[in-house]
C-alpha positions, -999 to 999 in steps of 0.1 A, spaced: -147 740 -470 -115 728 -456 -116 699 -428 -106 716 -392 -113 687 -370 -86 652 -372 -103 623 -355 -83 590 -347 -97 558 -346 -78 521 -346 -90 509 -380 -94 516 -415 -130 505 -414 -135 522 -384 -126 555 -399 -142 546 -433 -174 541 -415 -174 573 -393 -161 598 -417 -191 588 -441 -213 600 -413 -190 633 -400 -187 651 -436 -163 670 -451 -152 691 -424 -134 662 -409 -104 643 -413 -104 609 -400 -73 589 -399 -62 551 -380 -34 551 -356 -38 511 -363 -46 501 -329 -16 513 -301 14 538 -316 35 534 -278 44 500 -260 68 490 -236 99 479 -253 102 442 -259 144 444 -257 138 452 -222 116 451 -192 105 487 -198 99 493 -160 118 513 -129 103 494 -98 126 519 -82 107 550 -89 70 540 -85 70 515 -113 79 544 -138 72 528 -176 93 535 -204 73 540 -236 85 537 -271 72 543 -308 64 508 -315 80 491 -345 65 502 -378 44 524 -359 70 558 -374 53 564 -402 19 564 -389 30 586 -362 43 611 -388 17 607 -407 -13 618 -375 14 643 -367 15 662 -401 -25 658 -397 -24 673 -366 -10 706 -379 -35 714 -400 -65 712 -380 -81 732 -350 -95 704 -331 -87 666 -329 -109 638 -314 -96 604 -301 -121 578 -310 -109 548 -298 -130 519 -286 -147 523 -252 -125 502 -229 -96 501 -207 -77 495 -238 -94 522 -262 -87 547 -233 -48 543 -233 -44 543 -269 -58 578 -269 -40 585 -236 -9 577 -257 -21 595 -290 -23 623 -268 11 622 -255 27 621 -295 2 649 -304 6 668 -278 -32 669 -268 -37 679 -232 -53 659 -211 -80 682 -196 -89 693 -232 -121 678 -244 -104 654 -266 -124 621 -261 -151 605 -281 -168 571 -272 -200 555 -288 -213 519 -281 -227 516 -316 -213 528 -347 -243 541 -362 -247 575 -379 -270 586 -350 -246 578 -322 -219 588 -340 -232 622 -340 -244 622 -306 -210 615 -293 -197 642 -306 -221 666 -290 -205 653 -257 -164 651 -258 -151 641 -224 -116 643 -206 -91 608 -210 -103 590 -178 -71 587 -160 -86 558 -138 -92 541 -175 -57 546 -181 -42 539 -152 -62 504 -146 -50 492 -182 -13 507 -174 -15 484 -142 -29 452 -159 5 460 -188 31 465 -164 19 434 -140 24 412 -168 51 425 -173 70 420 -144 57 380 -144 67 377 -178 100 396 -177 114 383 -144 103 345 -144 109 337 -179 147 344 -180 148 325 -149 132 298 -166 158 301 -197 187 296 -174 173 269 -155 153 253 -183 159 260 -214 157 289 -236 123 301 -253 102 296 -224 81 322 -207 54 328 -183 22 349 -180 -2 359 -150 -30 350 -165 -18 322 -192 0 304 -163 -36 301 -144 -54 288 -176 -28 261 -183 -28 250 -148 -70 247 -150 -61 224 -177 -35 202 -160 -56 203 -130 -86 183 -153 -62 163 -168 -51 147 -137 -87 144 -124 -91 122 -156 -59 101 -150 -71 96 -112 -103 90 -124 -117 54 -109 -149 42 -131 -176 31 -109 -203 1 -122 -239 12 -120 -270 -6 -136 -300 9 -152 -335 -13 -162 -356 -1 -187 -393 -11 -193 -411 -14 -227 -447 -11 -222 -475 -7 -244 -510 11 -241 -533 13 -267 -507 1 -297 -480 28 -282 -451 19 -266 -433 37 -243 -403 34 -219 -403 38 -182 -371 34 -157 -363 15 -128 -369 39 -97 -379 22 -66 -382 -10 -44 -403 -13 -20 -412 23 -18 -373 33 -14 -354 50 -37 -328 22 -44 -297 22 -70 -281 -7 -87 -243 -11 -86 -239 -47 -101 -251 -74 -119 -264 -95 -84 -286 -65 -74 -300 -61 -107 -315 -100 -111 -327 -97 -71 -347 -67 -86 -357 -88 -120 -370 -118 -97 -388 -93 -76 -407 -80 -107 -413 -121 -117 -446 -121 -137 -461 -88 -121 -482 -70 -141 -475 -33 -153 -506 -9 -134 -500 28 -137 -501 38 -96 -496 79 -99 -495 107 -129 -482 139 -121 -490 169 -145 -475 200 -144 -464 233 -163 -430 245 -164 -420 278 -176 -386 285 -192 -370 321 -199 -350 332 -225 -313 337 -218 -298 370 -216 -286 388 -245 -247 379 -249 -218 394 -232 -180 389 -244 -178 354 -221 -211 341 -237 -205 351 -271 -179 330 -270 -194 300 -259 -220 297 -278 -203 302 -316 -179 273 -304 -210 253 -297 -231 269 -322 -206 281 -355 -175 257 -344 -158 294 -344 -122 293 -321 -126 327 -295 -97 344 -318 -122 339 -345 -151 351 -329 -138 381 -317 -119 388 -351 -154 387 -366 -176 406 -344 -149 434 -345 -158 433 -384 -195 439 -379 -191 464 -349 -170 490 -371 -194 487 -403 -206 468 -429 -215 478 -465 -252 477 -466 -255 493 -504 -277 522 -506 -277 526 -466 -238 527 -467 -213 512 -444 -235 506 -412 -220 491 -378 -241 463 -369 -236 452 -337 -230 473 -303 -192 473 -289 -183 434 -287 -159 434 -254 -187 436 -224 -194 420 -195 -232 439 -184 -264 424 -199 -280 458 -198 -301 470 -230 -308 504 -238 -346 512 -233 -348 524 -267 -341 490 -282 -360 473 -264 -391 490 -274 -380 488 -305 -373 447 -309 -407 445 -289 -424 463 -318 -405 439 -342 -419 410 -321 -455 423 -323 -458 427 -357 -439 395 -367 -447 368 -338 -483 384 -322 -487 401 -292 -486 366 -275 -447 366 -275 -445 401 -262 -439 397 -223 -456 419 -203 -428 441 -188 -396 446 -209 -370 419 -191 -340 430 -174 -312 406 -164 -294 411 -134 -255 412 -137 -240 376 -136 -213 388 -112 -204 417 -82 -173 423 -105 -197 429 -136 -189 462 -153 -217 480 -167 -202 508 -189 -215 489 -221 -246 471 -229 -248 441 -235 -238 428 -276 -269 434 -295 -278 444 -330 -278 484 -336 -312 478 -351 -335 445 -345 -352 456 -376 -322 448 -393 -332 411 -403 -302 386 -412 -317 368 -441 -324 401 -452 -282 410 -451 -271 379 -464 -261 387 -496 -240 414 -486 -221 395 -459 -192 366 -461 -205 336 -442 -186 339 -414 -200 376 -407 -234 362 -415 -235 335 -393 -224 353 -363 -247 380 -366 -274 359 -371 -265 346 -339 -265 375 -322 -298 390 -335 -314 359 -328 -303 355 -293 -311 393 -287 -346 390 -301 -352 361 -284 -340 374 -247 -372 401 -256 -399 374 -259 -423 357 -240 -412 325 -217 -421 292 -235 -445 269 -215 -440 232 -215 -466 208 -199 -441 178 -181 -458 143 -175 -444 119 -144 -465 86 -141 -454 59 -116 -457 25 -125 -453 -2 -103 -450 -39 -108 -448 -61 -77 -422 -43 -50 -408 -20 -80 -422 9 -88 -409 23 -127 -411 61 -138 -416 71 -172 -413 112 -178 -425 129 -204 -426 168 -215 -438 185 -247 -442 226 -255 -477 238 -250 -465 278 -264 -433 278 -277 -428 314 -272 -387 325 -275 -378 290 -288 -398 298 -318 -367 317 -328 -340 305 -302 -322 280 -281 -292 284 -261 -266 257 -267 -252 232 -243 -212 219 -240 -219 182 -247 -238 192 -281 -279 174 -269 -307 195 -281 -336 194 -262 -370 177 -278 -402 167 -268 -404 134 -249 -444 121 -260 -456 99 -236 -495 81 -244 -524 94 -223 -522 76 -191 -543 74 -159 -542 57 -127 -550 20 -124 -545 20 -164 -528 -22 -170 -496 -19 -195 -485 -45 -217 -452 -55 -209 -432 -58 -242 -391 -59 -229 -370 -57 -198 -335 -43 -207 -312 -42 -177 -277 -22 -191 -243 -21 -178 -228 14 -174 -195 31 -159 -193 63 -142 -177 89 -170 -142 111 -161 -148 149 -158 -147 162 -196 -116 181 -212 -119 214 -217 -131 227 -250 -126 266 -256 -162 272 -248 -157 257 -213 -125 269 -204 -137 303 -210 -169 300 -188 -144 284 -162 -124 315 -163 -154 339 -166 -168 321 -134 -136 320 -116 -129 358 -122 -99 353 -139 -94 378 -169 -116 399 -181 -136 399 -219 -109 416 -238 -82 389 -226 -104 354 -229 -91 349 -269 -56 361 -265 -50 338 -233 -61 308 -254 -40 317 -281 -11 323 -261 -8 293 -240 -11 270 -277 17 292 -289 38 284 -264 33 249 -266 20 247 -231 -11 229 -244 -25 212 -277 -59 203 -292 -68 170 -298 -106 166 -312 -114 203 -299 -105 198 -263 -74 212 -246 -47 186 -233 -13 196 -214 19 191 -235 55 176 -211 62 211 -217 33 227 -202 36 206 -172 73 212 -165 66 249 -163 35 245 -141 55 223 -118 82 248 -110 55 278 -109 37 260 -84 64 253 -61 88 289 -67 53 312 -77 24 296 -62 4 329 -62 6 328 -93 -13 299 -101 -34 304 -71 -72 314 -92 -81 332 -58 -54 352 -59 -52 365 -98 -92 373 -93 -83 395 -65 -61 412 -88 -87 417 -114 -111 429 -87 -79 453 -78 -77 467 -111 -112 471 -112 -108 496 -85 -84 515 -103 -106 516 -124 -134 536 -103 -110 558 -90 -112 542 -57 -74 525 -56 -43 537 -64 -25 516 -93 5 524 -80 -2 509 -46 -18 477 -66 18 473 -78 36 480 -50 19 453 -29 20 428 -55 60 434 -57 70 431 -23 60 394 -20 70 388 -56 103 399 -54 115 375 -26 101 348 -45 126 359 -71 154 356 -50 145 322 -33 138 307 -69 170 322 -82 191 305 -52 170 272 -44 158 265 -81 179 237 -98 189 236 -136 169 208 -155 186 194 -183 155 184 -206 169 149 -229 152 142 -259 142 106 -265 158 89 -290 136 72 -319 141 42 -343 141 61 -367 177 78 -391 177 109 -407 177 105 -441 197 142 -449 227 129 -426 225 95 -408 221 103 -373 193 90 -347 162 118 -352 150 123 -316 115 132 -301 111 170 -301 78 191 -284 64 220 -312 30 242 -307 9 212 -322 27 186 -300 51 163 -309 79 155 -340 106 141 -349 138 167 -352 177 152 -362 199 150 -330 224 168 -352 211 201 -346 221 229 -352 241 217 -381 209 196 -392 176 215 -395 153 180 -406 123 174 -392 98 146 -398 57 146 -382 54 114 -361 26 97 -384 -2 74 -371 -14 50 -396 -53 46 -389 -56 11 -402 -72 19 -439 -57 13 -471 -58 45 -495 -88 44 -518 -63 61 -546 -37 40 -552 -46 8 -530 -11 4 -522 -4 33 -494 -20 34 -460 -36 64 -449 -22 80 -417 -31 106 -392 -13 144 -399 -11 178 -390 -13 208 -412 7 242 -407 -18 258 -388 -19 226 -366 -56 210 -377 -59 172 -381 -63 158 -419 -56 123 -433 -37 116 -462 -16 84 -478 17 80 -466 34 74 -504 27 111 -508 38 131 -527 36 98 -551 -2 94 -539 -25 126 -530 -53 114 -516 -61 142 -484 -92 141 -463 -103 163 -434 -130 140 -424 -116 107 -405 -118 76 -433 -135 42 -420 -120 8 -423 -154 -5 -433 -165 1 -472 -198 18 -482 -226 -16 -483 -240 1 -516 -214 9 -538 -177 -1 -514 -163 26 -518 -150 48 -488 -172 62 -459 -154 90 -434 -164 99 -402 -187 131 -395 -196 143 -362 -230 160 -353 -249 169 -324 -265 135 -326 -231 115 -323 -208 101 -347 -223 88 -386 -205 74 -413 -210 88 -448 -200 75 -481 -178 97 -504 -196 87 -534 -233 77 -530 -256 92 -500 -253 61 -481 -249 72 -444 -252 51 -408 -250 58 -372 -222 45 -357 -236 26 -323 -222 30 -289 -198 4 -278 -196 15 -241 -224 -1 -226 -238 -35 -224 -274 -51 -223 -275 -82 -198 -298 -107 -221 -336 -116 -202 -357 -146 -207 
């Protein structure tokens, strides 16, 4: 029988996947994402005529628009499948417009999950285009639009050419500037700790300084800290008070786009590009052999925590037969949405089936698909079981006028921790801390007295993970925009990575200064939220996108005008180096690129050589012994070391070499970081040490 139905979908796996569950009857093709833009020659927008867009065929786009066209001919019905978002919703709004599909015919498919069941269920139930979709994502295009178009030429004349500026971008760029120069103003305070060893029964334990004389009391400097260590003299140790307790902790909720995030840069070291790249691979299907291609994971761009009943009983029968009926909470658990702005179209990112085991899939995965997955079955599972209960210990301890406290905790029933733990930003699991049975009026042995020096720490840089809960907390953006902002403002060259944090180029700050003083509302966080909450409104059909425009405009447009007339030109200098260009002689001069800075010839345009400014690190090259090896960049912008004789010498190394030689067999250890701090390793025996903290300082006790 001859297909009568054409249904579109973005991707090639996309429509691989659901025409193995439609049949024969239907065609499915990929309009590869959007088929109409804004043109990119132009500004593409009449702010005369109620911000009227002018939409083009994109480039390259022909062909595939001739090709759904010639489908389109042939068939009775068509079905736009795109994916269930804002975005989703305009690319069929604009497949309907080529077609010529109207938009009150029954034309639109959505399903959370591509699985053969929901598949088939959503096309029992074909919907209108939601105009309010539409129209919300319309707003969001041509608002950018407008920021980029009109401030970036400004910034071209009175900058130089190449730079540009973003609604959303400008805001993240500033959050990172903003940290930056709370580090730089950063004053280190001196504080003192004192730690006890004490001994009970041939254990030792170690309890901290807490109180004098009853008081809560702090130690700023050394003079304090020996007034407190001739208080204590020759007191002896006497255990004064134990506290016991039980704590519960809960599972955290299942992930949404924000958390996702966060946790496979803590978790996988994934970037949020990558994350998102990958979970778009196992939402539109995976080959699974005999079962066929299968999505795996519900739609991955979500803000809502909400899980369909029907999983939920089924990952609590999963739980029951594989953990006990011990790890089954009573009541299914329901998380409450993490913010008012929350939408709650999708569920939360979950596996399409908890039965679906990871170890199980492995084989028919790459490791990146695997890993992520597993990740997000685990945490879904996990956000179904029963709270873990840990018994906590606090004993007082008091020696003359001090009074030490030792705390200790350990897990009585592990319950979701048996298969999950959230990750933290500054990389600590969370462990048992034993402490010996202990009772009042019990005498400890006194084995040490350590008093340490220690400096109050700047705020942290921003990693990806944190920057992305910053924005997700702040309201700025929404889960479809967190990767592409990141990438965005590293293209630019408005920021760079150094050790997987964030830092502000020259560049970045130069365009941040003059956004803050010709566009503050821009940069104001307040400000863009209340946008998003605005096109959230849209969105429900309860604001009109054209009035969201409109009153955007009318304060925007006279900041155009005053920058225009009151903004002065900046002529940006390079600085000159020592260094001569070995292709024609002249001076090479400092340039600013994506992954910071290089050195470029001054002759320019005529001379096109560049150099990378090189760091030597202070070890010779274990290859040749005659080369040093120095810090570089590769294309794509990632730190490696190699000698600097290459291409005479090719010794390369991702890992950061040491200065000090293996003791077992001397020959070159390199740096690898873990959640435990930084170790050296040898590169040829299995030699490996910690590498001790330098920061702090122990003050030396008779």
């Amino acid at each position: 029988m001859a297909a009568d139905t054409l249904v579109i979908v973005e991707s090639p796996a996309k429509a691989k996947t659901i025409g193995k569950y439609l049949g024969s009857k239907y065609i499915v093709k990929a309009s590869m994402g959007h088929v109409r833009d804004l043109p990119k020659s132009q500004i593409g927008v009449d702010v005369e005529h109620n911000f009227d867009p002018r939409y083009i065929t994109i480039r390259g786009k022909g062909s595939i628009l001739k090709e759904l066209k010639d489908a389109r001919k042939k068939v009775k019905k068509v079905y736009l499948a795109a994916d269930p978002d804002r975005e989703g919703e305009a690319i069929a709004w604009h497949l309907a417009h080529a077609l010529d599909v109207g938009e009150t015919e029954m034309c639109r498919v959505v399903f959370n999950e591509i699985t053969k069941q929901a598949v088939k269920d959503a096309f029992k139930t074909p919907r209108q285009i939601n105009m309010d979709l539409v129209n919300a994502q319309q707003a969001r295009r041509i608002l950018d639009r407008l920021v980029g178009y009109k401030i970036s030429p400004l910034l071209w004349k009175k900058v130089k050419k190449g730079l540009s500026a973003g609604r959303v971008q400008s805001v993240a760029v500033k959050i990172i500037i903003d940290r930056e120069n709370e580090i730089s103003d950063f004053v280190a305070e001196e504080y003192w700790s004192i730690t006890a060893k004490l001994t009970i029964n041939d254990t030792t334990f170690e309890a901290k300084f807490n109180r004098l004389n009853g008081e809560k009391k702090e130690l700023h400097n050394e003079a304090e800290v020996k007034e407190i260590l001739a208080a204590i003299g020759d007191s002896s140790f006497e255990v004064s008070n134990v506290k016991e307790r039980e704590r519960l902790r809960h599972p955290s909720a299942p992930f949404t786009t924000s958390s996702l995030q966060q946790e496979a840069a803590r978790k996988l070291n994934f970037r949020a590009a990558k994350t998102m790249s990958v979970a778009q691979q196992l939402y539109e299907g995976i080959d699974l052999g005999k079962e066929g291609t299968v999505g795996l994971i519900t739609y991955m761009r979500t803000d809502s925590t909400r899980v369909a009943a029907s999983a939920q009983e089924e990952v609590k029968e999963f739980i029951l037969e594989k953990y006990g009926k011990e790890f089954v909470p009573d009541e299914p658990r329901q998380y409450s949405k993490k913010a008012a702005n929350s939408q709650d179209a999708h569920e939360a990112i979950r596996p399409t089936s908890a039965i679906r085991e990871p170890d199980t899939l492995k084989p028919l995965m790459s490791r990146d698909q695997f890993r992520l997955y597993k990740l997000i079955w685990e945490r879904f599972a996990a956000s179904q079981m029963s709270s873990a209960v840990l018994d906590t210990l606090s004993v007082d301890i008091t020696a003359g006028p001090t009074t030490f406290r030792a705390v200790g905790s350990k897990v009585r029933f592990q319950g979701f921790m048996k298969l999950y733990v959230e990750g933290n930003d500054d990389g600590k699991e969370e462990g048992d801390k034993f402490l010996p049975p202990l009772a009042q009026g019990d005498q400890l042995q006194k084995e040490e007295i350590e008093p340490k020096q220690h400096f109050t720490q700047p705020p942290p840089r921003y990693t990806e993970a944190r920057l992305v809960k910053t924005l997700e907390e702040l309201g700025i953006g929404r889960p479809s925009t967190y990767a592409p902002t990141l990438e965005t403002i590293q293209k630019r060259g408005y920021v760079a990575i150094e050790e997987k944090k964030f830092m502000p180029t020259e560049l970045g700050e130069l365009v941040i200064q003059l956004m803050e003083e010709f566009f503050p509302e821009i940069l104001n966080a307040e400000f863009t939220a209340n946008m998003e909450q605005n096109l959230d409104h849209v969105e429900e059909g309860e604001e009109n996108w054209v009035h969201v425009l409109s009153e955007f405009y009318e304060s925007f447009e006279k900041r155009l005008e005053f920058a225009e007339e009151e903004m002065k030109e900046i002529e940006i200098e390079d600085e000159v180096s020592d260094e001569i260009c070995d292709k024609c002689g002249l001076p090479l001069v400092y340039k600013l690129g994506r992954f910071g800075k290089f050195l470029a010839c001054s002759g320019f345009p005529d001379c096109r050589n560049t150099k990378p400014i090189i760091k030597d690190i202070g070890v010779t090259c274990p290859t040749c012994k005659e080369g040093h090896v120095v810090e570089r960049r590769s294309k794509k912008g990632r730190v490696f070391y190699g000698c600097d004789r290459y291409p005479d010498c090719d010794f390369v190394s991702w890992d950061r070499p040491s200065p000090k030689p293996c003791p077992v067999c001397e020959s070159m250890m390199v740096e690898k970081r873990n959640k435990q701090g930084v170790k050296l390793q040898c590169t040829h025996c299995d030699h490996t040490e910690m590498v001790e903290e330098q920061e702090d300082e122990a003050l030396e006790v008779d």
